[in-house]
C-alpha positions as CSV (number, residue, x, y, z in Angstrom):
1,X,79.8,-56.7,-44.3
2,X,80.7,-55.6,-47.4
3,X,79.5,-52.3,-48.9
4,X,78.4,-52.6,-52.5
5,X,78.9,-49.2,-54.7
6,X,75.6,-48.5,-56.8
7,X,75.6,-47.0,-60.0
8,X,73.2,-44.2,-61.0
9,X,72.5,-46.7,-64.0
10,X,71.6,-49.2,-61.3
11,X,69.4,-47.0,-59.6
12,X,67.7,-46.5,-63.0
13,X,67.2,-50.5,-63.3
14,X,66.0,-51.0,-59.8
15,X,63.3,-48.2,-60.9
16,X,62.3,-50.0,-63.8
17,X,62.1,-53.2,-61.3
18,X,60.1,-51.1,-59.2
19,X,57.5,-50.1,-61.7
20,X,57.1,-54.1,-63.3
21,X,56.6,-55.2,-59.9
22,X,54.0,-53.3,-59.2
23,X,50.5,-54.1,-60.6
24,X,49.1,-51.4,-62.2
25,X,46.9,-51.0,-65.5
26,X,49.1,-48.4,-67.8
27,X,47.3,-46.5,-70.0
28,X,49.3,-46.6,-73.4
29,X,50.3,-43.2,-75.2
30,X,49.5,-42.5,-78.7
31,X,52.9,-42.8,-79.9
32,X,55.4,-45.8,-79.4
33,X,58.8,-45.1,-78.1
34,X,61.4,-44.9,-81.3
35,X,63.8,-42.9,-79.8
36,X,67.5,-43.4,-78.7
37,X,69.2,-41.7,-75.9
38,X,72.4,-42.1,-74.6
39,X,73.1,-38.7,-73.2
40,X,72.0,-35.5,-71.4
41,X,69.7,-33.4,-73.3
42,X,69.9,-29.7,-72.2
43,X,70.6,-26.2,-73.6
44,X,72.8,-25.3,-76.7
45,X,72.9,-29.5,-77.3
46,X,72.2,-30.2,-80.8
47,X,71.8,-33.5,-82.9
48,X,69.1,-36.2,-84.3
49,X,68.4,-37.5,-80.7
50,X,67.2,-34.0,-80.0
51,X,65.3,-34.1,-83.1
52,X,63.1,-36.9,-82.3
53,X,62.7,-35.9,-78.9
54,X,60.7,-33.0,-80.2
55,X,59.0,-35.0,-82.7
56,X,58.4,-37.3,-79.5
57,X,56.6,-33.7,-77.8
58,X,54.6,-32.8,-80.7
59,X,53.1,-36.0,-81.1
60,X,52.1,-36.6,-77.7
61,X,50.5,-33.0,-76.0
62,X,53.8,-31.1,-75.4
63,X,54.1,-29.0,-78.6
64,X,57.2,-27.3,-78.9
65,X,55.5,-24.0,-80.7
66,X,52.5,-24.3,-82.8
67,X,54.1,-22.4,-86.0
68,X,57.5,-21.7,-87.1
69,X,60.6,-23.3,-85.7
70,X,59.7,-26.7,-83.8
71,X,56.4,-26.7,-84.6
72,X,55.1,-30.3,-85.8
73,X,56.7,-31.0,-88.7
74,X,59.3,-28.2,-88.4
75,X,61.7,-30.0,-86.0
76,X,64.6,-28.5,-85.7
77,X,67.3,-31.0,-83.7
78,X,68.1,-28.1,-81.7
79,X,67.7,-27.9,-78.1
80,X,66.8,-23.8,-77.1
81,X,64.2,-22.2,-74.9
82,X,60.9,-23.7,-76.3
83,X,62.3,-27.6,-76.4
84,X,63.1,-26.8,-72.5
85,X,59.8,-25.4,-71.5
86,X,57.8,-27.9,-73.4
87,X,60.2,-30.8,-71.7
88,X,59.6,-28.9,-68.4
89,X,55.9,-29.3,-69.0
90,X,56.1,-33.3,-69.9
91,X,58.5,-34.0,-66.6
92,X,55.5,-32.0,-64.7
93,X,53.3,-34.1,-66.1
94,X,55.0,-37.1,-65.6
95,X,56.1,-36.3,-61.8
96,X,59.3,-35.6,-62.0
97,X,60.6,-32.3,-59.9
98,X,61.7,-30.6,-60.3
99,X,60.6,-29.9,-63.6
100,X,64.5,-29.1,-64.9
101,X,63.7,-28.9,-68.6
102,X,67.0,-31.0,-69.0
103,X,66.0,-34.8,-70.1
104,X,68.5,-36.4,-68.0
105,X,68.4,-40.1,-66.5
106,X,65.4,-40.3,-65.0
107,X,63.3,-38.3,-67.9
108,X,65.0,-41.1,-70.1
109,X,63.8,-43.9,-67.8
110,X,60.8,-42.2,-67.8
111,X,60.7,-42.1,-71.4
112,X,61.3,-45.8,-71.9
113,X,58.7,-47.4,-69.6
114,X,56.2,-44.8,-70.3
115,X,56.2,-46.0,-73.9
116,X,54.8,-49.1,-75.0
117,X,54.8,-51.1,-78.2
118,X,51.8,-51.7,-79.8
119,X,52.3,-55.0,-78.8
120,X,52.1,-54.1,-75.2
121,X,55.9,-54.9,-74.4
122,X,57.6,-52.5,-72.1
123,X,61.1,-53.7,-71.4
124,X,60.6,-57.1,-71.5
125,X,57.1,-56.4,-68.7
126,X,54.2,-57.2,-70.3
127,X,51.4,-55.0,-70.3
128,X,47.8,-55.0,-70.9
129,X,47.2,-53.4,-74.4
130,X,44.5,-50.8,-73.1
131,X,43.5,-49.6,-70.1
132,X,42.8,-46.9,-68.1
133,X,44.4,-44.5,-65.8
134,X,45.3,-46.4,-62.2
135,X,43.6,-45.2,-59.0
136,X,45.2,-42.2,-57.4
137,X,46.0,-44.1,-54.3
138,X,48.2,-46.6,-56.3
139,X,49.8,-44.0,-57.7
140,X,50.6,-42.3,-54.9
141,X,51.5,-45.6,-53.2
142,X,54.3,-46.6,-56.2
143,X,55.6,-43.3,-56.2
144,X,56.5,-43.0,-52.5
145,X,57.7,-46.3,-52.6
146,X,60.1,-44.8,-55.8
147,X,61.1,-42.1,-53.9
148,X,61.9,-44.5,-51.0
149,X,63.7,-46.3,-53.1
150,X,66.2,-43.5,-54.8
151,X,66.8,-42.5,-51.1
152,X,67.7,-45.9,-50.2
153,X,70.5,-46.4,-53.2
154,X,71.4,-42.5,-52.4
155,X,72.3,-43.5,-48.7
156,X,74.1,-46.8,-50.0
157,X,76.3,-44.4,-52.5
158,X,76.6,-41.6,-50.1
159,X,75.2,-38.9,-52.1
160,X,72.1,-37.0,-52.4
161,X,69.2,-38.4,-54.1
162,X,69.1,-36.9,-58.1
163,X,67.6,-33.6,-58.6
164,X,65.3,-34.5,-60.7
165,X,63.3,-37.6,-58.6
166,X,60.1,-38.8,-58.9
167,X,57.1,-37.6,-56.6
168,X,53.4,-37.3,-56.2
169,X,52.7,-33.5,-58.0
170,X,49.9,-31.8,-56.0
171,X,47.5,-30.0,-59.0
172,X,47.3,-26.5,-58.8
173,X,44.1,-24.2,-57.8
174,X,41.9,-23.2,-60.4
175,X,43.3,-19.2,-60.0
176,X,47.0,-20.5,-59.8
177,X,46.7,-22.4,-62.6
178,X,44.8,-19.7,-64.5
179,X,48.0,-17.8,-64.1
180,X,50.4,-19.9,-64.8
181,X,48.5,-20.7,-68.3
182,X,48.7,-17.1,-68.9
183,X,52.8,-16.9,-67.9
184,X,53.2,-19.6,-69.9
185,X,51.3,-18.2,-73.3
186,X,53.3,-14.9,-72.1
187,X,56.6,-16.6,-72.5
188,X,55.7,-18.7,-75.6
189,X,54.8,-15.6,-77.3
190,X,58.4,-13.9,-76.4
191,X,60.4,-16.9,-77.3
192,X,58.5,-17.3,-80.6
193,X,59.0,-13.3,-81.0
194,X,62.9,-13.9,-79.9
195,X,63.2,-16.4,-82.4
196,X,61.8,-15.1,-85.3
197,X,63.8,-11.9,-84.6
198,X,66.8,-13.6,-84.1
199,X,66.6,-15.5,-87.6
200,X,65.7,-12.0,-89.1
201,X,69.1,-10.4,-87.6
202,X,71.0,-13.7,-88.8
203,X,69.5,-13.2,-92.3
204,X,70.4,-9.3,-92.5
205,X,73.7,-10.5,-91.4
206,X,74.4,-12.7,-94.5
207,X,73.1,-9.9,-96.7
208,X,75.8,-7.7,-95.1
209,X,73.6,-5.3,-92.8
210,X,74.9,-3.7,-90.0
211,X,73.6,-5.8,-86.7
212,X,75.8,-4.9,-84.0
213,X,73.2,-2.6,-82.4
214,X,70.5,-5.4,-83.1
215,X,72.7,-8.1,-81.4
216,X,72.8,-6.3,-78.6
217,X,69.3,-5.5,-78.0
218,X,68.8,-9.0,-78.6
219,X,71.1,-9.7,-76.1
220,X,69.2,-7.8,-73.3
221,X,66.0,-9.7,-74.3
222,X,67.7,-12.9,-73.8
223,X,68.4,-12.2,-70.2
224,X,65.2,-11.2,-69.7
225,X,63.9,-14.3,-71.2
226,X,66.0,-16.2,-69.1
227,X,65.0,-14.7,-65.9
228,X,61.4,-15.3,-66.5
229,X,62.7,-19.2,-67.3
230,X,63.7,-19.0,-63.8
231,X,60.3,-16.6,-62.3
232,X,58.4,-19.5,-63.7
233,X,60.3,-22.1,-62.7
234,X,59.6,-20.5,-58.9
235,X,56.0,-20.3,-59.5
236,X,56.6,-16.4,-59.9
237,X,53.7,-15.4,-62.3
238,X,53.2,-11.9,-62.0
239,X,56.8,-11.4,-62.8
240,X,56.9,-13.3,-65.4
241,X,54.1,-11.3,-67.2
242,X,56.1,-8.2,-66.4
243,X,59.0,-9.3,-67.6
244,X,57.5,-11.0,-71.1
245,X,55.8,-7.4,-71.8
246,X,58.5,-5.4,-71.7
247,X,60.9,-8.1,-73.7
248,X,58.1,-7.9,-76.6
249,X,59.0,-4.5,-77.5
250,X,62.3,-4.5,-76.5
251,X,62.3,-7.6,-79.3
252,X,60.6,-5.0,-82.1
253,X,63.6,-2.7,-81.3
254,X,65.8,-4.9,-82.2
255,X,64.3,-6.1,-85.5
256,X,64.4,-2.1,-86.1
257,X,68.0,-1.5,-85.1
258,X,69.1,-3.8,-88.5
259,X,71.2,-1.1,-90.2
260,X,71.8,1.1,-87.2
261,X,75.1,2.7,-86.4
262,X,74.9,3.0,-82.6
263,X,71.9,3.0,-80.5
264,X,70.4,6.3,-79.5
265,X,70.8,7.6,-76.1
266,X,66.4,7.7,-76.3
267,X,66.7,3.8,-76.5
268,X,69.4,3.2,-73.6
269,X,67.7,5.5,-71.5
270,X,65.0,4.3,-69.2
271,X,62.0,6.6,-67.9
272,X,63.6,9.9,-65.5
273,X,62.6,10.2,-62.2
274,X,59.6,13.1,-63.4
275,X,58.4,10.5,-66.0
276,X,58.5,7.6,-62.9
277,X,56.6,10.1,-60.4
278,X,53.7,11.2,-63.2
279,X,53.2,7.5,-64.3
280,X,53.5,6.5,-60.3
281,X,50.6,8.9,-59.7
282,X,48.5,7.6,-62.7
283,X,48.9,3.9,-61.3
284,X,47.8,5.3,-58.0
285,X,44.2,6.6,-59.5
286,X,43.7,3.3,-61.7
287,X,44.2,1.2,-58.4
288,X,42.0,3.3,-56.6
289,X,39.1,3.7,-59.7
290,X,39.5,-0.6,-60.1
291,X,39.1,-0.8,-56.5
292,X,36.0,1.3,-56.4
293,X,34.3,-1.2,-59.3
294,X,35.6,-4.2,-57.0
295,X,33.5,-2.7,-53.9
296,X,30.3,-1.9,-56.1
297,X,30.9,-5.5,-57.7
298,X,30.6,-6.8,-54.2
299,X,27.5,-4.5,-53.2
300,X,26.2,-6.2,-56.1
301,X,27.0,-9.8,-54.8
302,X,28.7,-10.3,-58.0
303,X,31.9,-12.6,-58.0
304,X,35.4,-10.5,-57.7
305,X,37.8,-13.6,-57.2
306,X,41.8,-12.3,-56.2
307,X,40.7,-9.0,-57.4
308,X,40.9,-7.7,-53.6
309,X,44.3,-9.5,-53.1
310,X,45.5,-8.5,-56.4
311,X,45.3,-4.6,-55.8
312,X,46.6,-5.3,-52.2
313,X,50.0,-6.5,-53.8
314,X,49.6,-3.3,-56.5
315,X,49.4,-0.9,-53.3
316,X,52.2,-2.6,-51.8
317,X,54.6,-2.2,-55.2
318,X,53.7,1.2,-55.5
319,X,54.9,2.3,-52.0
320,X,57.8,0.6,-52.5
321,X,57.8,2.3,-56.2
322,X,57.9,5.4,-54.4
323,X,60.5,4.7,-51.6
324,X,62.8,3.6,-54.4
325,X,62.0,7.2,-56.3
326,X,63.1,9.3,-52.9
327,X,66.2,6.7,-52.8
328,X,67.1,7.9,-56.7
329,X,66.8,4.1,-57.3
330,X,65.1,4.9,-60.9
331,X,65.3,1.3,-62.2
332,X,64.1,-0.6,-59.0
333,X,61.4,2.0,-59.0
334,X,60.4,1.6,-62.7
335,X,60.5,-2.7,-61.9
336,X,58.5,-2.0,-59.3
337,X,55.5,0.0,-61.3
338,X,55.7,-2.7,-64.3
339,X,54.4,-4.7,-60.8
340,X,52.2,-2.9,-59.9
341,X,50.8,-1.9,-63.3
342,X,50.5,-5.8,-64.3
343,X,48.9,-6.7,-61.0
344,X,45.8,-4.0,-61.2
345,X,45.5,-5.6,-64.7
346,X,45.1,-8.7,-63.2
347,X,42.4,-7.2,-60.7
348,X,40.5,-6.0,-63.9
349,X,40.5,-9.4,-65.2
350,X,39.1,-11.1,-62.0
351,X,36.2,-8.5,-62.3
């Protein structure tokens, strides 16, 4: 018998097939589909399609920043950091993972049957015009059978079903998603920080100030900022809080450096070993004075949450803070203390 090649484009139909056939009560969002998309939209992409995707997240619960650049209103048809993450957190919320931030196929497919007319016309399926939210077991039920399906036209193609698929997203603990509400707000705060810098060093540039040492700073902050992309992305929290407060003053720095020559050897130097061993001895009495309040919380029968777990993971950061000191690995050491330092924070804040 004769093999028949599928299309990704035909995989996207028979998903579309998949969703009419199934009868389920679609709750309608508040705003109706207008937009076009005939491409991938990713990093560095720029263009009206982009711009009324963001006006697309604004309108519906994913803001793209609540001031500035992107903010309702403020669109700017220019696909960077906070267009990703707020993409990210519409594909999480719409079951597809993983959450890429890159609005490919499926996010467009998504996109289209998600969306309804006020009619109630989805693609030619007719819909009820309100409803509510169907039962979790339906749910579940289409979107294994969607996942079934992709593997299916995957097996007929002989490739490996698309990255970003379609399945059942398990909600997260109250204490993980505490966390990850406070990485998030973390790295919100950087990228608005980075941007608003960034358009300050563009503007001194015009006005012919020196920016080279500002560029470069810049530069640095955008790595980090990319890293904690990816420490999110893995479900890495405390990282990502590390690495969002150091990028916030490394950010300032920048903004300072318009006009500067060459950057001092104070600012390219990190902390010396002395410096590392002092501030590695303070971290040691905080953890041990937080763990005495956790200990008299608990005498006291008084809730303490992760607190205990929290300074386990600060103990453990700071022995490895001090094998990378007798190792003369100053950097890995001074990583690991930034650890260890946000971690007892956290304990303080479970207290």
């Amino acid at each position: 018998m004769k093999m028949i090649n599928h299309s990704w484009g035909a995989f996207i139909a028979l998903l579309v097939g998949c969703i009419a056939s199934v009868v389920l009560v679609v709750p309608l969002v508040s705003q109706a589909a207008t937009c076009t998309f005939t491409r991938d939209l990713q990093l560095g992409v720029t263009g009206e399609d982009v711009k009324c995707l963001q006006v697309y997240l604004n309108g519906n619960g994913f803001k793209i920043a609540d001031t500035g650049a992107g903010s309702p209103g403020n669109e700017t048809g220019e696909y960077k950091v906070l267009t990703e993450a707020a993409v990210k957190k519409w594909q999480a919320a719409k079951g597809i993972s993983p959450a890429s931030g890159t609005f490919g196929p499926l996010s467009r497919a998504l996109y289209r049957t998600g969306d309804a007319s006020p009619s109630g016309e989805v693609l030619g399926v007719t819909t009820p015009s309100a409803g509510t939210l169907p039962a979790p077991d339906l749910l579940q039920a289409l979107l294994k059978r969607l996942v079934s399906l992709e593997a299916r036209v995957a097996a007929l193609e002989g490739k490996k079903p698309a990255t970003d698929s379609l399945k059942p997203v398990a909600a997260p603990t109250s204490a993980a998603g505490s966390k990850a509400e406070r990485a998030e707000a973390a790295l919100n705060e950087a990228d608005d920080a980075f941007v608003a810098a960034e358009e300050e060093i563009a503007e001194a540039d015009e006005d012919g100030e020196r920016v080279d040492v500002a560029e470069e700073l810049l530069d640095e902050v955008a790595d980090m900022l990319s890293q904690a992309e990816d420490l999110f992305d893995d479900n890495d929290y405390d990282r990502v809080l590390v690495v969002t407060k150091r990028a916030l003053p490394l950010i300032a720095e920048a903004v300072d450096a318009i006009g500067k020559r060459e950057r001092s050897d104070e600012d390219d130097e990190g902390e010396d070993s002395e410096d590392l061993e002092d501030r590695l001895d303070d971290l040691r009495d905080e953890l041990d004075d937080v763990r005495d309040e956790v200990e008299e919380a608990i005498d006291n029968d008084e809730e303490v949450g992760d607190a205990e777990d929290y300074l386990d993971e600060a103990e453990d950061a700071l022995d490895d803070a001090e094998d990378a000191l007798d190792d003369g690995e100053d950097s890995d050491a001074e990583d690991y203390l930034d650890d260890a330092e946000s971690l007892i924070e956290d304990a303080e804040d479970e207290l």
